[in-house]
C-alpha positions as CSV (number, residue, x, y, z in Angstrom):
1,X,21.6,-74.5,-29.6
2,X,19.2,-72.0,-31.8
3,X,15.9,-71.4,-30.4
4,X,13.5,-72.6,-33.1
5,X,9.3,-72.6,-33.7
6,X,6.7,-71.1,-31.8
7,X,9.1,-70.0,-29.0
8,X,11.8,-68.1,-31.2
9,X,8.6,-66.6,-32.9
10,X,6.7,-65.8,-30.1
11,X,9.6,-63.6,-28.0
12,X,10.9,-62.5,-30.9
13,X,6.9,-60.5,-31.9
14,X,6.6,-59.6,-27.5
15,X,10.1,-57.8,-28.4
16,X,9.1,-56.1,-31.3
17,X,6.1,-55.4,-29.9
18,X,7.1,-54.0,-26.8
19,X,9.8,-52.5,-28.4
20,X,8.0,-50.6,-31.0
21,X,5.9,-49.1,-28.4
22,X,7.7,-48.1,-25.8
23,X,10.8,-46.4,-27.7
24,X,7.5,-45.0,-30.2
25,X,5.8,-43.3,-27.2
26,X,9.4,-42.1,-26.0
27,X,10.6,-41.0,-29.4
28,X,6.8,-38.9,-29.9
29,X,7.3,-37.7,-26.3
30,X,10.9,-36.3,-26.7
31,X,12.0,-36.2,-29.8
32,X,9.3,-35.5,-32.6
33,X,7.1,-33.2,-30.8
34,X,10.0,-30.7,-29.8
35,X,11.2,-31.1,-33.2
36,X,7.6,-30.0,-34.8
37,X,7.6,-27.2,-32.0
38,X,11.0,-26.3,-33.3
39,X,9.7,-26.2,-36.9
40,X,6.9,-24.5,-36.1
41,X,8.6,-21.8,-34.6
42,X,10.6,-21.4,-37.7
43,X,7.4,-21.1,-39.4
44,X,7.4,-24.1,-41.7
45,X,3.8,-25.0,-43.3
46,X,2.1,-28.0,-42.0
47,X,2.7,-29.3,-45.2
48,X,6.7,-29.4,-44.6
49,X,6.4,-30.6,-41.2
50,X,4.2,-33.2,-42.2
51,X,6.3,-34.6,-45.1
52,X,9.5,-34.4,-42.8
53,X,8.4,-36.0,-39.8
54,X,6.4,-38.9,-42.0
55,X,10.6,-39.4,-42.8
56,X,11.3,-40.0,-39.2
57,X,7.9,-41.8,-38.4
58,X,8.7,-44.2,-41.2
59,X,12.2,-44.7,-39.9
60,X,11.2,-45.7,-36.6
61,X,9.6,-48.7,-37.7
62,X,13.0,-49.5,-40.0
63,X,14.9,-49.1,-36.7
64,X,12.6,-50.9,-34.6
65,X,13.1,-54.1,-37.3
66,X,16.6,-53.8,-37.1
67,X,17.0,-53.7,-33.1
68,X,14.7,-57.2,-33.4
69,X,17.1,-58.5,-35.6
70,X,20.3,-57.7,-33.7
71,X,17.9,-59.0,-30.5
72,X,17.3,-62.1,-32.4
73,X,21.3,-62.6,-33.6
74,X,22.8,-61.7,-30.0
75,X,20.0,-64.1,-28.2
76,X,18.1,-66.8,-29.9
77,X,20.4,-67.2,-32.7
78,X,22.6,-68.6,-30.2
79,X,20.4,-70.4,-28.0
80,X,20.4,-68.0,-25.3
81,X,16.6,-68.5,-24.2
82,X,16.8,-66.9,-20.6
83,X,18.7,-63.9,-22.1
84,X,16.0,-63.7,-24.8
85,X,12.8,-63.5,-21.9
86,X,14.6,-61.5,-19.7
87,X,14.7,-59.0,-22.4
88,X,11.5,-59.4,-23.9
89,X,10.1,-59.4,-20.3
90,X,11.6,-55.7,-19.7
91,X,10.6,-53.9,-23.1
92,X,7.2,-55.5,-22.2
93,X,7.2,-54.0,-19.2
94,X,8.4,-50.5,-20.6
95,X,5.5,-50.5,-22.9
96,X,3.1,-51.1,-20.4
97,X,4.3,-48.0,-18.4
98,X,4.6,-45.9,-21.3
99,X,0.9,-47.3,-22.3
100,X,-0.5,-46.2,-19.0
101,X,1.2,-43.5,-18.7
102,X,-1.0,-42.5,-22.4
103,X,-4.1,-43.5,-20.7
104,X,-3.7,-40.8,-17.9
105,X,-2.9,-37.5,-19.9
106,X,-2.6,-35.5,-17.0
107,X,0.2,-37.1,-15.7
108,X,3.4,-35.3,-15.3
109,X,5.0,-36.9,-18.8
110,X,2.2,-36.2,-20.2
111,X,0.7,-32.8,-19.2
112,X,4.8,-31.2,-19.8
113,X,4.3,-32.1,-23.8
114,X,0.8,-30.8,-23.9
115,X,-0.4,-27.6,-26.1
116,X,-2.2,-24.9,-24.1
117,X,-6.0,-24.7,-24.4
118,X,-6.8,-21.5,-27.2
119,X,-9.9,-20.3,-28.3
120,X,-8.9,-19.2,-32.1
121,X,-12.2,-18.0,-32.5
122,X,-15.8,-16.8,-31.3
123,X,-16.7,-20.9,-32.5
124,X,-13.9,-22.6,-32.4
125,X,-11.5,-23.6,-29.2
126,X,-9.0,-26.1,-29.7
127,X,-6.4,-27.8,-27.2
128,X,-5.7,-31.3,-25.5
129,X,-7.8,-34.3,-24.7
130,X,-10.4,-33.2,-22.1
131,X,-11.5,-34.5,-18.7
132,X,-14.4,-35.2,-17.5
133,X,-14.4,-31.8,-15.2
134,X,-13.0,-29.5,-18.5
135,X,-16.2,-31.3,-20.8
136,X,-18.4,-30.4,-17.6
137,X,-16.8,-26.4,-17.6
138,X,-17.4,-26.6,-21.8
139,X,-21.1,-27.5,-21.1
140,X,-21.6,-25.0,-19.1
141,X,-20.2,-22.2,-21.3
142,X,-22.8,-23.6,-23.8
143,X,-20.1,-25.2,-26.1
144,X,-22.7,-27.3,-28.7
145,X,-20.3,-29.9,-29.1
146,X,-16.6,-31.2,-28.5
147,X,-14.6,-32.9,-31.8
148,X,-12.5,-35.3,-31.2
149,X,-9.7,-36.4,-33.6
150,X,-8.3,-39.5,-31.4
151,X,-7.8,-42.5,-33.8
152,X,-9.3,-46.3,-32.5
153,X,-6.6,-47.9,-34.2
154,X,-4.4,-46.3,-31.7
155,X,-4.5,-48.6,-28.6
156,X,-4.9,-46.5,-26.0
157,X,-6.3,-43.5,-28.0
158,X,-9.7,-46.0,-28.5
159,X,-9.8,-46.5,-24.3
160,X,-9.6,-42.7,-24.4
161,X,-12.2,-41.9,-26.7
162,X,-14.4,-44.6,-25.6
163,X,-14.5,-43.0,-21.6
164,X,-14.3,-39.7,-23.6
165,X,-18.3,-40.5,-25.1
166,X,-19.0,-42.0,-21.7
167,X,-18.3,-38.6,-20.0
168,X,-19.9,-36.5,-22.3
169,X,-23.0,-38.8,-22.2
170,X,-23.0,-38.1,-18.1
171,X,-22.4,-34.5,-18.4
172,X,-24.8,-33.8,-21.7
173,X,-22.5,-32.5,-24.1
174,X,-22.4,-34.3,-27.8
175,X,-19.1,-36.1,-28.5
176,X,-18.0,-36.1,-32.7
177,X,-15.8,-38.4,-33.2
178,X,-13.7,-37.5,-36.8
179,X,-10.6,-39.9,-36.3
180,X,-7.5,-38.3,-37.8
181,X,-3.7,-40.0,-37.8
182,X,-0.8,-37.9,-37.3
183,X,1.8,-37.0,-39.7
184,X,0.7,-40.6,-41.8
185,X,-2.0,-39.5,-43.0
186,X,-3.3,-36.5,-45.0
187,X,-6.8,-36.8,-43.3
188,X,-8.3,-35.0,-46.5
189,X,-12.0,-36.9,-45.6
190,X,-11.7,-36.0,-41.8
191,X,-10.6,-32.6,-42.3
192,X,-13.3,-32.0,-45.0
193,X,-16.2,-33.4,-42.4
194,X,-15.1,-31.2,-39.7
195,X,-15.3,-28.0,-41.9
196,X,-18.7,-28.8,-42.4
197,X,-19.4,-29.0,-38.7
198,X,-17.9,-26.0,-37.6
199,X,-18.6,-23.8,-40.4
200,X,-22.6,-23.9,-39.3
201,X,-23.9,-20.6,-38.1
202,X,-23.9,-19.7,-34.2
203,X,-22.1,-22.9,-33.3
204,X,-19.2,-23.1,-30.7
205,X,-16.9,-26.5,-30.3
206,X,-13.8,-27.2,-28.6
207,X,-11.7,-29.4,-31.1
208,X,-8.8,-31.4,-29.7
209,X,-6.4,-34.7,-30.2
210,X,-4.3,-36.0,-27.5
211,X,-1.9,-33.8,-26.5
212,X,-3.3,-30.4,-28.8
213,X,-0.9,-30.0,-31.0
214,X,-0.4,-31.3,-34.5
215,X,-3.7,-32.7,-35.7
216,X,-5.5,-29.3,-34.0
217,X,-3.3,-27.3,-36.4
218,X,-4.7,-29.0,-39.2
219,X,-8.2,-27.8,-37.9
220,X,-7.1,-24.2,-37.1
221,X,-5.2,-24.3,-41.1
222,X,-8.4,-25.3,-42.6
223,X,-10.4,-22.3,-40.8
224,X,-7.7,-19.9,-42.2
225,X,-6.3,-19.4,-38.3
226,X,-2.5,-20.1,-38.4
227,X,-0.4,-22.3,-36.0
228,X,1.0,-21.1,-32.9
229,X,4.6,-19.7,-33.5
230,X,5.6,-19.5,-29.9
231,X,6.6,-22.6,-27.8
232,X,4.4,-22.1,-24.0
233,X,5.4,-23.5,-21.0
234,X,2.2,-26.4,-21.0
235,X,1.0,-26.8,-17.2
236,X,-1.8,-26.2,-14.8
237,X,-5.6,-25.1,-15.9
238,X,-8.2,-24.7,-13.3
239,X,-10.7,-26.8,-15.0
240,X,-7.8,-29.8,-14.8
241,X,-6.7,-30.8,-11.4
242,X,-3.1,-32.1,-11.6
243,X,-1.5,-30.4,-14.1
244,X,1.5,-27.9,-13.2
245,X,1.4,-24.3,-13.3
246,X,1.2,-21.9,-16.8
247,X,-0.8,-23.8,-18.6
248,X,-2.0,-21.8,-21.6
249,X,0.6,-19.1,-20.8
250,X,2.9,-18.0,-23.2
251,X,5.2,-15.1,-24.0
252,X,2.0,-13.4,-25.1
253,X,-1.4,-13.9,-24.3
254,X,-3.9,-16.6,-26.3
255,X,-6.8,-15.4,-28.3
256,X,-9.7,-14.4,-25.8
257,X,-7.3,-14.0,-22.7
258,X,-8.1,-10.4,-20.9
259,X,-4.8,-8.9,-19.5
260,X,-5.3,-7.8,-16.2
261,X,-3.2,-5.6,-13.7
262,X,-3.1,-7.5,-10.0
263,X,-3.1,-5.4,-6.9
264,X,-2.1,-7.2,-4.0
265,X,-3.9,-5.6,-1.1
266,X,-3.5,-5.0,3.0
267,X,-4.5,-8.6,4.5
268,X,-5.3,-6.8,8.3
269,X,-2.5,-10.1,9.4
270,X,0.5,-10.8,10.6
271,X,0.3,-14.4,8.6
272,X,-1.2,-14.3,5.0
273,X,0.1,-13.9,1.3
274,X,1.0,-10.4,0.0
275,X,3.3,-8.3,-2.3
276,X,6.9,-9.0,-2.8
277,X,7.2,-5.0,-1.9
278,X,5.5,-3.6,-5.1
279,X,1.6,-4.1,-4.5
280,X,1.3,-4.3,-8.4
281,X,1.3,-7.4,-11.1
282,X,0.9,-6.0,-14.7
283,X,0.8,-8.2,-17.6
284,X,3.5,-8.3,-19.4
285,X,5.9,-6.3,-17.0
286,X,9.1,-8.1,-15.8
287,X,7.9,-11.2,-17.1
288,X,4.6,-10.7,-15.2
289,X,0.9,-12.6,-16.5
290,X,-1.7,-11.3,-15.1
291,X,-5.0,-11.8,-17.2
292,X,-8.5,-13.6,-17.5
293,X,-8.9,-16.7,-19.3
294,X,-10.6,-17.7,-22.5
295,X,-13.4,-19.0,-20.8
296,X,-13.9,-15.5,-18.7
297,X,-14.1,-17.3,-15.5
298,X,-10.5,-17.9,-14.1
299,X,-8.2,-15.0,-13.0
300,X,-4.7,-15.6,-13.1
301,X,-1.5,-14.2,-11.7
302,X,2.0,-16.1,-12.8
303,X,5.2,-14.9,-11.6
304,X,7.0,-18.2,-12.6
305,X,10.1,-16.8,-14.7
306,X,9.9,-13.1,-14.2
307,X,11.5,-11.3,-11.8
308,X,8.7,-10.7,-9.1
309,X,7.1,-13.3,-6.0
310,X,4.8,-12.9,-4.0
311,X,4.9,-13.1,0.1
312,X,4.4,-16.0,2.3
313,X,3.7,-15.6,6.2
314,X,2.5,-18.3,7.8
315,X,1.6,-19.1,11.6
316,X,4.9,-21.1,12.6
317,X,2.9,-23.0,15.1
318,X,0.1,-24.3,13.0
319,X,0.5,-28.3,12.7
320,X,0.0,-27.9,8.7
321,X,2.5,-26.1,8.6
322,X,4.8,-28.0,10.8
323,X,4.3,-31.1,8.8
324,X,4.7,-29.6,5.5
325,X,8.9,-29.1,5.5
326,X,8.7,-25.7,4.5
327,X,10.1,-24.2,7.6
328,X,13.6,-26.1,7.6
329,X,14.3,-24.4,3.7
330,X,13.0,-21.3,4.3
331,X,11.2,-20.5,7.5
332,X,7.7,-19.2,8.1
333,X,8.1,-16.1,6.4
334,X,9.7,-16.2,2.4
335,X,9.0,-15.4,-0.8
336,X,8.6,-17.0,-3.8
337,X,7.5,-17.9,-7.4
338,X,3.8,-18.5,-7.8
339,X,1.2,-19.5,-10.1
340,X,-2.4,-18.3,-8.9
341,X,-6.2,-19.0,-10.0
342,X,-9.5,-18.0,-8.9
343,X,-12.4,-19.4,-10.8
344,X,-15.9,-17.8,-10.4
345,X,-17.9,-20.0,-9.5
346,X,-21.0,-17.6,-10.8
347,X,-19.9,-17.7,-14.2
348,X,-17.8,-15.2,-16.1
349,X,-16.0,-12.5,-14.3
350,X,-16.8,-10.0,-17.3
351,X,-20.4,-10.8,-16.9
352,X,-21.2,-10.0,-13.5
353,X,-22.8,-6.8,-12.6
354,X,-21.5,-4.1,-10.5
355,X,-21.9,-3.8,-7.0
356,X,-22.6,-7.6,-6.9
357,X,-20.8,-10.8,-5.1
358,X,-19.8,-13.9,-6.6
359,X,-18.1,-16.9,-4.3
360,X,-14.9,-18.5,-6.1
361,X,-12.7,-21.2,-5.1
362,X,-8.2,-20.3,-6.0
363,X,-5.1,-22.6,-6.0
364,X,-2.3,-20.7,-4.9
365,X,0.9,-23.0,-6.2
366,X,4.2,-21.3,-4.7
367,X,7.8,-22.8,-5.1
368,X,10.6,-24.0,-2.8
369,X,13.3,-25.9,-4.1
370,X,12.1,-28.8,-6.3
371,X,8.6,-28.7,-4.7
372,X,5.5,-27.0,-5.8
373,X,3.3,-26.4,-2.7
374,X,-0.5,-25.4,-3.3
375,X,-2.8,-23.4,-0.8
376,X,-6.6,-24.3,-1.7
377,X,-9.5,-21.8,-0.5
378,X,-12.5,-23.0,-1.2
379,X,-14.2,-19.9,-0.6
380,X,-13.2,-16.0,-1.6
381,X,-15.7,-14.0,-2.3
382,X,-15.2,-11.8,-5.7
383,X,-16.9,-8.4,-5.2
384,X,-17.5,-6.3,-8.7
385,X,-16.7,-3.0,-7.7
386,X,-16.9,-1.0,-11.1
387,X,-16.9,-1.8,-14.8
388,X,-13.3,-2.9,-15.0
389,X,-12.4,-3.4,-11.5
390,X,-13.1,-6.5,-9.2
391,X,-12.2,-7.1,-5.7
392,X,-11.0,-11.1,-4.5
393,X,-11.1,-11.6,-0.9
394,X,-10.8,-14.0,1.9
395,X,-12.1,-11.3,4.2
396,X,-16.3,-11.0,4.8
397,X,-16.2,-7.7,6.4
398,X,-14.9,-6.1,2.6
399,X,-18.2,-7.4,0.9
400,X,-21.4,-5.6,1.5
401,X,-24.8,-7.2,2.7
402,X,-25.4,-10.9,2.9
403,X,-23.9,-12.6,-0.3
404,X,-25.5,-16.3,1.0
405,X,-21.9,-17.8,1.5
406,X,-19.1,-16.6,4.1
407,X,-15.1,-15.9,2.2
408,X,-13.0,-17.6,4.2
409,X,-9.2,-17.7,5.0
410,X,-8.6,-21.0,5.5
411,X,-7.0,-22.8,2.8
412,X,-5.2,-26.9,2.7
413,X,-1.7,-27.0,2.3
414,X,-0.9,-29.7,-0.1
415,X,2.6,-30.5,-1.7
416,X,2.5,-31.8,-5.3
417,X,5.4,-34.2,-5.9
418,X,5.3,-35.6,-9.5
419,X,1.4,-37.4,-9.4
420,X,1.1,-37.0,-6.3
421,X,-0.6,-34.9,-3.5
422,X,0.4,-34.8,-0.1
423,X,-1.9,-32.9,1.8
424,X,-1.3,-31.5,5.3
425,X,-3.9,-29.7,6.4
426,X,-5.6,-26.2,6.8
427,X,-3.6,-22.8,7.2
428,X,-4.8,-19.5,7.9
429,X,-3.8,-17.5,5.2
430,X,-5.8,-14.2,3.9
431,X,-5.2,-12.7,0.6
432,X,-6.9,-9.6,-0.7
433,X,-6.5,-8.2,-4.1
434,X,-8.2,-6.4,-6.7
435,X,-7.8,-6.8,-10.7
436,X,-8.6,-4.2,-13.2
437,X,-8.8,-4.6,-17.2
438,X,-5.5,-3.2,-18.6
């Protein structure tokens, strides 16, 4: 017997909806932002990509009719009501993973599709939506303002902007909200009120929409910067705890980013991180990135896909250690990939004067397997030994005087599995190295 009235109608809008939703977030996810990256890289204008993937947008929502229709024909055309909810119950349910998973844009799904954080100019810096810690970091650089170009008529987009105002309210940085659709829409009115606002004199805003990509571009188009060319590996910032290593680091260096050469150092240890056997890290050599950020206050050393590591010993014994799992892959003493950060806690590295101490805090993300393991100090002390030369250390007897605050080589082990964060404990690992302008 056909299903008929509110019932038939009901199940049959919870599959479309759910349907729509779920396979749209998926089919943005995987399919139509690789395929922009791809046509970006072949350096079609935004005007191209825009008119080809309004085709495929526009042909989602055909398919997603006709896969309600041939729900509706195998199911309640022939009366099969269970079959129906069952069905309906598990798109809804896909939607409302793939709808959380949107509403925490740090998450693994998420943060692997992101665009890296650039600063195309002295006024303009443009990337993915921002957390509450990265709108704090902003504030502090004395960025007048932060434009955001999430659209309310996208469900979870409005949730996003709405705790997005809320955070910038608590940390005292204004919020613009210019609402812009993606590929739908040519966002002539939006585009035009955001050139007035950034084109005022001596002003500095970071401009983003969820993920950083598309609608940015149009931004960085209307200021005359073009599009990035170059697919990065998206992944871990310092100012955004939980994403995965290389954020912002691609086969060349963003606007603003200071390459850097890395000099591993003696550690005065039998346990401790040090060189893979060649003390020094140049950007850009064997893969190599070594450089300061655009903000000026993160160092970073990547080794991810090149050909060097860096050197693990740690104290076989220690109960961190023990309950961490390294030891039956590798042992206490290996190398491997890693993906380091030290932000200055004072402020910009470039900034600091010589022969003065700052204290900085530095993931250390290493890889074993399938696992990314991260060492966290919460105190190294950066010493500024000459105009392009700076000192990071876990040691106090390098750093002359009394700075107020001890460096320390004690650092938590933690292993990040997907979202989660397993930590085991402290380690005593010391690390001493020195970076110098290239």
């Amino acid at each position: 017997m056909k299903v008929t009235g509110w019932k038939k109608w009901l199940l049959i809008l919870l599959f479309l909806g759910g349907f729509g939703f779920a396979g749209g977030g998926s089919f943005l996810l995987f399919v139509l932002v690789p395929f922009e990256h791809q046509l970006v890289a072949k350096g079609w204008t935004q005007a191209e990509i825009d008119h080809t993937l309004r085709l495929f947008v526009y042909g989602w929502f055909v398919f997603s009719f006709l896969v309600t229709t041939l729900y509706w024909w195998l199911t309640l055309s022939k009366g099969r009501l269970k079959a129906a909810g069952s069905i309906a119950l598990v798109v809804l349910l896909a939607a409302g993973f793939v709808f959380y998973e949107f509403l925490h844009s740090k998450s693994a799904l998420i943060a692997a599709r992101q665009g890296q954080i650039e600063e195309v100019s002295e006024h303009l810096s443009v990337g993915p939506y921002p957390n509450a810690q990265l709108l704090s970091e902003l504030k502090r650089l004395h960025y007048d303002g932060v434009i955001s170009l999430l659209h309310p008529a996208i469900p979870f987009e409005k949730i996003l902007l709405e705790e997005e105002k809320t955070n910038g309210a608590q940390v005292g940085i204004q919020i613009y909200s210019v609402p812009m659709l993606p590929w739908i829409s040519e966002n002539k009115e939006a585009l035009a009120s955001i050139g007035t606002l950034i084109r005022q004199p001596g002003k500095r805003y970071y401009t983003h929409c969820y993920l950083g990509e598309h609608r940015v571009n149009l931004v960085r188009q209307l200021l005359g910067f073009a599009a990035r060319r170059k697919p990065v590996r998206p992944g871990w910032h310092p100012f955004v705890p939980g994403m995965r290593p290389g954020f912002g680091v691609g086969p060349e260096l963003a606007y603003g980013q200071d390459p850097l050469v890395t000099t591993m150092l003696d550690n005065f240890s039998v346990f401790g991180v040090s060189s893979d056997g060649n003390q020094t890290y140049e950007e850009g050599l064997g893969g190599v990135h070594s450089y300061f950020g655009i903000f000026g206050s993160d160092v970073n050393l990547v080794t991810y896909n090149s050909s060097r590591k860096l050197h693990f010993t740690f104290d076989p014994a220690a109960p961190a250690f023990q309950a961490s799992g390294i030891a039956p892959v590798v042992g206490s003493d290996f190398m491997a990939a890693s993906d380091l950060s030290g932000l200055n806690y004072w402020g910009r590295y470039r900034d600091m004067r010589s022969a003065t101490t700052a204290q900085a805090k530095m993931d250390l993300e290493f890889y074993i397997g399938q696992v990314t393991y991260n060492l966290h100090y919460d105190s190294l002390a950066v010493y500024h030994k000459d105009a392009v030369t700076w000192l990071i250390t876990t040691n106090p007897a390098d750093i002359p005087g009394n700075p107020g605050f001890e460096a320390s080589p004690v650092a938590g082990l933690n292993a990040l599995r997907d979202r989660n964060v397993t930590s085991f404990g402290t380690v005593n690992m010391p690390m001493r190295f020195e970076v110098s302008l290239k």
